[in-house]
Structures are given as structure tokens and as C-alpha cells.
N, C-alpha and C positions, 0 to 999 in steps of 0.2 A: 061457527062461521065457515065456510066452503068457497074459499077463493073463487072457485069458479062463476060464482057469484058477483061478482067484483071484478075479474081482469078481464079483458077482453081484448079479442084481436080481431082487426079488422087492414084486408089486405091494402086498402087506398090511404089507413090511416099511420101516420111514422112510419111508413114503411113494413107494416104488416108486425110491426112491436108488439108485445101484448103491452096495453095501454091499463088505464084505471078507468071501469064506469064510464068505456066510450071517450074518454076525455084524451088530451093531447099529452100528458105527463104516463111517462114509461115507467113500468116495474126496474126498470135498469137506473134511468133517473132517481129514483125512490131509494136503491138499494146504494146507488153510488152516493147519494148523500147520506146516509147511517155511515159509511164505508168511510167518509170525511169525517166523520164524528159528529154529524148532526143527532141532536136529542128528538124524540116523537115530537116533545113539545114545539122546538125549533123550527121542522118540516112543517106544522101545522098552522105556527103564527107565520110562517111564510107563504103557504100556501093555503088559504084557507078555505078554499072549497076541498079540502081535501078532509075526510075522516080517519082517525084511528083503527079503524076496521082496514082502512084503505092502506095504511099500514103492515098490518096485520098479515094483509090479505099478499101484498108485495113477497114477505118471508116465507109465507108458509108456500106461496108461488116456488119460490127459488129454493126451499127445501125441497119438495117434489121431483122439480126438472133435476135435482141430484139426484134425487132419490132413482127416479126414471134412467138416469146418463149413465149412473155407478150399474145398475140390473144390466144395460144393455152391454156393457163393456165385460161381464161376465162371459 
């Protein structure tokens, strides 16, 4: 799976967020509920057009932009 696939930013949409699959729910949204201790399953029966890949795809997002922030700061 290739997050890039999945998050998307669009500069009219939240404010240029990267969002999920065009949709109105943020990667930040996504991660600040894991970060409250919401369970995948949790996120999913709440929001149900949402997939597990959509999940997935949120983390492995925000591993990256680390990955990218810690290189630049070198």
C-alpha cells in the first residue's frame, strides 16, 4: 500500500490538509484519534466510509513527514 495513493491535498480543501481519498476527514483527524486511544475498530464503526488501509495509510503518512523533518534538520 503507497499512502500516496490514499492522502491527498487539495489547496481549497481543509485548508490545504492532506485529507483521506479527497474526503473532508484529515490525516491529523485520523492520528489525533489513535492518539486518544481510539482502536482501528473504533475509527471504523464511527466512521464508516472510512477503510483500514485509510488507516494505514494516515501512519505510514506521518512516519514519512518524520522521516523527511529529522533528514532536513540534519
Amino acid at each position: 500500500m503507497n499512502y500516496k495513493d490514499i492522502i491527498t491535498i487539495e489547496p481549497g480543501k481543509r485548508g490545504g490538509k492532506p485529507c483521506i481519498r479527497g474526503m473532508r476527514i484529515t490525516v491529523y483527524d485520523v492520528l489525533d484519534y489513535l492518539a486518544s486511544g481510539m482502536t482501528h475498530q473504533e475509527i471504523l464503526k464511527a466512521f464508516p466510509y472510512l477503510q483500514e488501509e485509510d488507516i494505514l495509510a494516515c501512519l505510514s503518512y506521518a512516519a514519512d513527514r518524520e522521516r523527511t523533518t529529522l533528514a532536513i534538520e540534519k
